[in-house]
Steps between C-alpha positions, in 0.01 A plus 500: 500500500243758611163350373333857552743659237451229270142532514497900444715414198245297341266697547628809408687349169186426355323807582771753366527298182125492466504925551751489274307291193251682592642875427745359170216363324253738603259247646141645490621819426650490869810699403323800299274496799748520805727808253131659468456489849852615592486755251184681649625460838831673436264752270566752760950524489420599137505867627800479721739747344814304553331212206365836240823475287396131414368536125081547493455134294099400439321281797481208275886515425573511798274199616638314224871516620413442882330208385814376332701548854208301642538255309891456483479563921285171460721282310778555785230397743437219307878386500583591832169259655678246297835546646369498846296158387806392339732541776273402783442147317934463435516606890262187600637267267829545632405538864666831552385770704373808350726753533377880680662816537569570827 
């Protein structure tokens, strides 16, 4: 078994289910913060006349249902750094190799 793909697995498990906590829960205010961000930097498309026949909803409403995607977009992180944890550990137990797309 590759050792290098093992290791990049266990590293990157944690860390995507940590981002992932981190943005379902809200952590800190981290998720309101990052759609606050996002939403400022993407200020400018809201003049783009392709998006004008999207309904004219108040800033907050719309903050408050990007902040829901956040927050759902983190629970899949959260699952999916589990899956990789989960299958990396079956892969070593079992002594098979990890499989890649080539």
């Amino acid at each position: 078994m590759e050792t290098w793909r093992v290791l990049a697995a266990v590293i990157v498990g944690p860390a995507v289910s940590l981002v992932g906590v981190a943005l379902a829960t809200n952590f800190r205010g981290v998720t309101e913060w990052h759609v606050r961000r996002s939403m400022s930097t993407a200020g400018v498309l809201r003049r783009v006349p392709p998006w004008r026949w999207l309904p004219d909803v108040p800033h907050e409403e719309r903050l408050a249902r990007f902040i829901l995607l956040e927050r759902v977009v983190g629970v899949v992180f959260a699952v999916g750094g589990a899956m990789i944890l989960i299958t990396v550990g079956y892969n070593i137990l079992t002594g098979q190799p990890m499989r890649t797309v080539k």
